[in-house]
C-alpha positions in Angstrom: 15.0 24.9 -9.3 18.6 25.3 -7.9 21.5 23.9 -10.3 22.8 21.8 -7.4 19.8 20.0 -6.7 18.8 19.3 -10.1 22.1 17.7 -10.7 21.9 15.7 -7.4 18.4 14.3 -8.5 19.7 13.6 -12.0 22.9 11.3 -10.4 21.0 9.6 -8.3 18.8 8.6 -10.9 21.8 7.7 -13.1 23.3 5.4 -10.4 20.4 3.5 -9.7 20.1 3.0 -13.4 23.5 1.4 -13.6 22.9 -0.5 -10.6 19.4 -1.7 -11.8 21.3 -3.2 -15.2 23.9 -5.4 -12.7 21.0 -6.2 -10.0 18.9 -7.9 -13.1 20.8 -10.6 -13.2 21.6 -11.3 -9.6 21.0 -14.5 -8.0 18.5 -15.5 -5.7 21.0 -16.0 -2.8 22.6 -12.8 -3.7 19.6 -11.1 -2.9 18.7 -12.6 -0.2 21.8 -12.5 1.7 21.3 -8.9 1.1 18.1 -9.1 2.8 19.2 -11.1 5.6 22.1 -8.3 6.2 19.3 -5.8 6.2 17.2 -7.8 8.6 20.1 -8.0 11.4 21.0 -4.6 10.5 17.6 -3.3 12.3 17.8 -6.1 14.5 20.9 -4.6 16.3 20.1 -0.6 15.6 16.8 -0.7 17.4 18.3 1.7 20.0 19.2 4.3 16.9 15.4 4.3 15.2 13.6 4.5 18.3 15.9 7.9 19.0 15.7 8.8 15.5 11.7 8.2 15.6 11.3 10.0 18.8 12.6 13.5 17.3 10.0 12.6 14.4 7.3 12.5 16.7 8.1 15.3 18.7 8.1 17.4 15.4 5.0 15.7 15.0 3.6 16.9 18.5 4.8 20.2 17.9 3.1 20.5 14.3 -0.2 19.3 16.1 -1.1 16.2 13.3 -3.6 14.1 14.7 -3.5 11.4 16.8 -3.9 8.9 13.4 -1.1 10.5 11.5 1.0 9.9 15.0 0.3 6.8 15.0 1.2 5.7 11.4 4.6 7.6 12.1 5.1 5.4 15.3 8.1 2.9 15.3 7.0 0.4 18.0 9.1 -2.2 18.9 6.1 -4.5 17.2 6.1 -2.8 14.2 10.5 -3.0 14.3 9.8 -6.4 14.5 7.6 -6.6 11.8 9.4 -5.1 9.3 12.2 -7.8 10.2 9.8 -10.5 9.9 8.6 -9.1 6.3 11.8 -8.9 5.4 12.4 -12.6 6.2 9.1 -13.8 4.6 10.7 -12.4 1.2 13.7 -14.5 1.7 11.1 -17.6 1.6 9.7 -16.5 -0.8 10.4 -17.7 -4.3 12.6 -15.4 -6.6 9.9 -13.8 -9.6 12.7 -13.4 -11.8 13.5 -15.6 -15.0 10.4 -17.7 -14.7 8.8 -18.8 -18.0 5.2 -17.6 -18.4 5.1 -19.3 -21.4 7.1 -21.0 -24.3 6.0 -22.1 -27.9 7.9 -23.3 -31.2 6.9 -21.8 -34.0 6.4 -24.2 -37.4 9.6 -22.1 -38.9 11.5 -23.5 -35.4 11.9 -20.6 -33.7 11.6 -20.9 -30.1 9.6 -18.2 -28.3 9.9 -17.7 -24.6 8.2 -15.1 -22.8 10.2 -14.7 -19.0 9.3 -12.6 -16.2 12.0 -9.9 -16.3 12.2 -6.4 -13.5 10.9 -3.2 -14.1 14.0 -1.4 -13.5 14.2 1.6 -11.4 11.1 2.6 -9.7 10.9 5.3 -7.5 8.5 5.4 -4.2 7.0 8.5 -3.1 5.6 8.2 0.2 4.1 10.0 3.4 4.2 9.0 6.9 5.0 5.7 7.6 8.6 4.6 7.7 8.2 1.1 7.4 7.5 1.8 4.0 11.1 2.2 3.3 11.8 -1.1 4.6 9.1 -2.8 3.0 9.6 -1.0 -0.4 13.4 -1.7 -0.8 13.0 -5.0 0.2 10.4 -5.8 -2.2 12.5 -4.3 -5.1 15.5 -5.9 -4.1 13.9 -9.3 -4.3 12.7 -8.8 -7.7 15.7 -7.3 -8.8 14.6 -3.6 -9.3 16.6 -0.3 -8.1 14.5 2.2 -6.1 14.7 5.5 -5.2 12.9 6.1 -1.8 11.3 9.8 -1.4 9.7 9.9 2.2 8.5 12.7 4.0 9.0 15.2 6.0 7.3 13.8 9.0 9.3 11.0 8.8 12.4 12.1 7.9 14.8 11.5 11.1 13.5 7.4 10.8 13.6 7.0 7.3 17.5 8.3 7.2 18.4 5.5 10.0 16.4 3.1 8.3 18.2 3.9 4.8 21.7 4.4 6.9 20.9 0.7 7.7 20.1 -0.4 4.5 23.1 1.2 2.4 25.7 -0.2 5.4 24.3 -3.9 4.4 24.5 -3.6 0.4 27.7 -2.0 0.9 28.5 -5.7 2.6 26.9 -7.4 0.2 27.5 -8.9 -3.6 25.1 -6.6 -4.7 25.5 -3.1 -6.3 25.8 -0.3 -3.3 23.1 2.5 -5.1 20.2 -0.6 -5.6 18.4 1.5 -2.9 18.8 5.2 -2.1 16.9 7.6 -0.6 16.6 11.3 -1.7 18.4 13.2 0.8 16.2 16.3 1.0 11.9 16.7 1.4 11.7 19.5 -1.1 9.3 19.8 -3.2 11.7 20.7 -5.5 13.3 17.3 -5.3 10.2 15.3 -6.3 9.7 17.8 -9.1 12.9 17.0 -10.9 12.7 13.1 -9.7 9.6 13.0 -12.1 11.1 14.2 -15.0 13.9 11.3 -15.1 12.1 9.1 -17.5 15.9 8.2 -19.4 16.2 6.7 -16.1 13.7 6.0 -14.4 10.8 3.3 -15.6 8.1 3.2 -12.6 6.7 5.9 -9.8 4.7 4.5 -7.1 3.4 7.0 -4.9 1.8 6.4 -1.2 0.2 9.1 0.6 -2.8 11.2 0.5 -4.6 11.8 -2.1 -3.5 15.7 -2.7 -0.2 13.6 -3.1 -1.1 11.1 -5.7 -3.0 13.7 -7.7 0.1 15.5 -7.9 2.6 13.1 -8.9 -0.3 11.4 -11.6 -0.3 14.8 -12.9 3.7 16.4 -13.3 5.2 12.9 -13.7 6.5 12.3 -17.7 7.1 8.6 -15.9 4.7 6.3 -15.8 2.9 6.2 -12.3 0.9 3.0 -10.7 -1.5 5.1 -8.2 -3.0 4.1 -5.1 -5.6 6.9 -4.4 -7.7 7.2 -1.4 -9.1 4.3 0.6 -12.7 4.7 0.9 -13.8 0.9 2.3 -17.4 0.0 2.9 -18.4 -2.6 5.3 -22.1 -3.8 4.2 -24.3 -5.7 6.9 -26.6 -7.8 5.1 -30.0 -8.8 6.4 -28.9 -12.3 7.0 -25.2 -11.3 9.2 -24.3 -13.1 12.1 -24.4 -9.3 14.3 -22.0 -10.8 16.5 -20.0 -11.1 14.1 -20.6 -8.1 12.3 -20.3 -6.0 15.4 -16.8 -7.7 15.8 -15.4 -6.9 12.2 -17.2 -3.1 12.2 -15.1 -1.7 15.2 -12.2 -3.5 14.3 -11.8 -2.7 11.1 -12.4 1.1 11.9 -11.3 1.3 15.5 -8.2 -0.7 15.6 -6.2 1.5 13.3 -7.8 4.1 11.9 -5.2 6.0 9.9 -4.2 3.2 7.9 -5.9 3.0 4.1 -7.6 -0.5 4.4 -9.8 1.0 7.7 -13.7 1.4 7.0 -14.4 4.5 6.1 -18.4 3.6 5.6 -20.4 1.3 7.2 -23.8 0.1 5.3 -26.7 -1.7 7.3 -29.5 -2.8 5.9 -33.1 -1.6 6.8 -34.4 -4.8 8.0 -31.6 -5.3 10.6 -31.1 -2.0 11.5 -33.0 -1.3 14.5 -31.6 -4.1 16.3 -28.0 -3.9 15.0 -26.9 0.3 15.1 -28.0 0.9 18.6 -25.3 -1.8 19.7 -22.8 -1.3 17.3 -23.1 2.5 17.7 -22.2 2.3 21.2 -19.0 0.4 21.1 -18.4 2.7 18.2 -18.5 5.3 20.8 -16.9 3.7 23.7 -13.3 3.7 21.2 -14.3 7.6 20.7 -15.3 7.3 16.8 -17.4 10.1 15.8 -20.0 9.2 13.8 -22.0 10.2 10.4 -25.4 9.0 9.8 -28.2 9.3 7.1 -31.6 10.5 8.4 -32.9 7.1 9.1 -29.8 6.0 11.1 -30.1 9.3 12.6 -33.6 8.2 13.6 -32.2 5.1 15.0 -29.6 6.6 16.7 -31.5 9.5 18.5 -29.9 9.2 22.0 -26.4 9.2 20.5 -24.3 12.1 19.2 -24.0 11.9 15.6 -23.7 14.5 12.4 -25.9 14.4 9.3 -23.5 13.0 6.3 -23.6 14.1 2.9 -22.2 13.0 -0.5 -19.1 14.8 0.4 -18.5 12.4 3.7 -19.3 9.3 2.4 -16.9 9.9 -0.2 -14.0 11.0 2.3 -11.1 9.0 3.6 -10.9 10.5 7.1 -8.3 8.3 8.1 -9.2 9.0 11.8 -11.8 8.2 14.1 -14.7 9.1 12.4 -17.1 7.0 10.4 -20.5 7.1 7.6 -23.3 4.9 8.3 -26.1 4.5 5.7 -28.8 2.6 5.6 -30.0 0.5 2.4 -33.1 -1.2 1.4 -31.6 -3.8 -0.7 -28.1 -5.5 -1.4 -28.8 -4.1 -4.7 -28.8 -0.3 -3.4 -25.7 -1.7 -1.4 -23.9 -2.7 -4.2 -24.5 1.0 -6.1 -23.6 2.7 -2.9 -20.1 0.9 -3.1 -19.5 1.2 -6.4 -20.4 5.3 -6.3 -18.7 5.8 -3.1 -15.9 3.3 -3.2 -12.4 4.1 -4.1 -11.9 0.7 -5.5 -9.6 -0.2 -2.9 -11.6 -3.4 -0.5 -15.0 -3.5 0.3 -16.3 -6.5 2.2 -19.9 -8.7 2.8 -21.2 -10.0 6.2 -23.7 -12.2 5.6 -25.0 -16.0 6.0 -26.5 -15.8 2.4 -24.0 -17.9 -0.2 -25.9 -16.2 -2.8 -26.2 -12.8 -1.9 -22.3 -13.0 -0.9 -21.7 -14.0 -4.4 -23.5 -11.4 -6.1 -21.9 -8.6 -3.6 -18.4 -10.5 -4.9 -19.0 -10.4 -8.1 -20.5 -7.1 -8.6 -18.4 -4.6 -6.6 -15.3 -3.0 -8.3 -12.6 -3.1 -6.1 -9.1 -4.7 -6.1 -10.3 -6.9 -3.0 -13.6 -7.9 -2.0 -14.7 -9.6 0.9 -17.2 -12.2 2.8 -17.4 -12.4 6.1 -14.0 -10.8 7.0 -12.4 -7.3 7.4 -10.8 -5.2 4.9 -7.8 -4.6 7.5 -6.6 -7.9 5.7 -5.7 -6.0 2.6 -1.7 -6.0 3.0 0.9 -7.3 1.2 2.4 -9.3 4.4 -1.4 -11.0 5.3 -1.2 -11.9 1.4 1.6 -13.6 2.0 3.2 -11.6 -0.3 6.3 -10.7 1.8 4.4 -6.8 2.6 3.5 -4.7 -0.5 4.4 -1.5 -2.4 1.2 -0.4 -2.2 -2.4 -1.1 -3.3 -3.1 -0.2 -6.5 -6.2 0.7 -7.3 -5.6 1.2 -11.0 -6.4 -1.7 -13.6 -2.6 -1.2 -15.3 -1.0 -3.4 -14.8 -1.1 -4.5 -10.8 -4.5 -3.9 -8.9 -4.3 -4.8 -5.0 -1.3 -5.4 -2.8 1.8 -5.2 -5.0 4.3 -7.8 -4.2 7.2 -8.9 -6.1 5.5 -10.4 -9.1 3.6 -6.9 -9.6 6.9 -5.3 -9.6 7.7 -7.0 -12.6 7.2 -7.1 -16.3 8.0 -9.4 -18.9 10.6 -9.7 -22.5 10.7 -12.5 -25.1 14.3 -14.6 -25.3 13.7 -16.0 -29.4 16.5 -19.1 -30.1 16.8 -20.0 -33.4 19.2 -22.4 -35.5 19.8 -20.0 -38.3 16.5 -18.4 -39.1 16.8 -15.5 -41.6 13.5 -15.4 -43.2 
């Protein structure tokens, strides 16, 4: 690793350190007068990220990644607007930091109170998407953490604008100038140092692929909250409304397929199947989803085009057009072919059957599990959590959409009147 970028890693880290020890303490309307600065700051730059986002996706064109990759690199003046609009729903939101979880006097009359408190610096490793970078240094600034911002290389043209915009509005605002900064180079060699800064760095959060999670869990000395792959099962019950069913299936694959909370698996069961993959299969086909299928599916679906899937596929998060369908005997078998299969990100019920919904709830391990609605819901802004960091899929110590009170931890505050002993 060169000298130079070693030591530009290592003051970047340094800086937001500082600035994380002043941004602790800042007030709520500090922070969210920064926000609001960073929220008009997009609002009048539109012209500058869609240029900036239209040499991204030319590279993009030019390096031939698929149409779903394109797609979650895409700054659409909807998707402008809704990083404005997340931004604004954290500015409602109520400030995490210096709330009381709990307080007790001991019989000695110490008083012991135990107050939500930030992280600190966290750094965000992410591919693709630049609203990320929005989202993420929004969500830290609100809960009063630093963050370094690693995006990459596909997205590197928007992600400069979008941190261009954000620096020029701390730099405006009562809060410390290096609370967000992005690394300025996609080198590998970058990250590699960045996970070695544990004097100054307390949290890594990494979005992307798996191959990306894997290697950041594995080289980081800092502590890392993952969010591996999304495998999400949709499981048709023998008592679903099909309508319905059919509805939430092609949405929830078809509607965005590159994201993490799309269906990567759809489970039917045996009694219903007959009447329900024919239909289903075909709209399925009409949005130009390829499609997977067991032998009895296959059997169903004989005047479609389908593959045979294997362990391998159901297992896979193609984030693309391309699904698994199985076919299950039991909400039982259901219930083990989510759990073996599942990533443990959201897995979702359609059924008419209280009970059996219940069961499915209870039973799957996932961060979010749902009846009768579509995993596409998984997201820190349909939370109401003001977006998200990311979904965690670990058990330590935020599962699902991270918002601001995930992005926090806790100290005690003793008072005393003299206690020595």
């Amino acid at each position: 690793m060169s000298n130079s970028l070693s030591s530009e890693i290592e003051a970047i880290a340094k800086r937001a350190r500082n600035a994380s020890l002043h941004l602790c303490s800042a007030t709520a309307s500090e922070k969210n007068q920064a926000l609001q600065a960073i929220a008009r700051g997009i609002e009048s730059n539109r012209k500058l990220l869609k240029e900036e986002n239209e040499k991204d996706l030319a590279l993009a064109e030019e390096n031939k990644l698929s149409e779903a990759m394109v797609d979650r690199l895409r700054l659409t003046h909807e998707r402008i607007d809704g990083m404005v609009k997340g931004l604004r729903q954290l500015i409602e939101l109520p400030d995490p930091v210096g709330t009381t979880l709990e307080s007790k006097t001991r019989p000695n009359g110490l008083e012991i109170n135990k107050v939500r408190v930030p992280i600190g610096v966290i750094g965000i490793i992410y591919e693709s998407r630049p609203n990320v970078t929005i989202d993420c240094a929004g969500l830290c600034l609100k809960s009063g953490n630093a963050s370094i911002l690693r995006g990459g290389k596909e997205a590197m043209h928007s992600n400069r604008a979008l941190a261009s915009i954000i620096s020029e509005a701390l730099q405006a605002s009562p809060l410390p100038a290096d609370a967000v900064q992005l690394i300025p180079t996609v080198e590998r060699e970058a990250l590699n140092h960045l996970l070695t800064m544990d004097q100054y760095v307390h949290c890594i959060i990494p979005r992307g692929g798996e191959g990306l999670i894997r290697f950041v869990s594995e080289n980081s000395s800092i502590p890392v909250i993952k969010h591996y792959k999304g495998v999400c099962n949709l499981f048709v019950d023998a008592s679903a409304n099909l309508q319905m069913a059919e509805q939430i299936a092609v949405s929830s694959k078809c509607g965005r397929p590159g994201v993490c909370n799309a269906i990567e698996n759809l489970i039917v069961d045996s009694s219903i199947a007959e009447r329900f993959l024919p239909s289903v299969a075909k709209k399925f086909q009409e949005e130009g989803c390829e499609l997977w299928v067991d032998d009895r599916a296959g059997n169903i679906l004989n005047d479609f085009e389908t593959q045979i899937a294997n362990d391998n596929d159901y297992a896979e998060e193609f984030l693309d057009l391309r699904l698994a369908i199985k076919v299950v005997d039991s909400l039982e078998e259901a219930i083990a072919f989510v759990n073996r299969f599942g990533s443990g990100h959201s897995e979702s019920i359609i059924t008419s059957n209280k009970s059996r919904a219940e069961t499915f709830l209870n039973k799957v391990d996932a961060s979010s599990v749902y009846w009768n609605a579509s995993t596409r819901f998984t997201d820190g802004f349909e939370f109401g959590l003001g977006a998200e960091i990311g979904i965690s899929t670990d058990r330590l110590h935020a599962r699902g959409p991270m918002g601001l009170e995930e992005l926090c931890t806790y100290k005690y505050q003793i008072i005393g009147d003299g206690q020595w002993k």
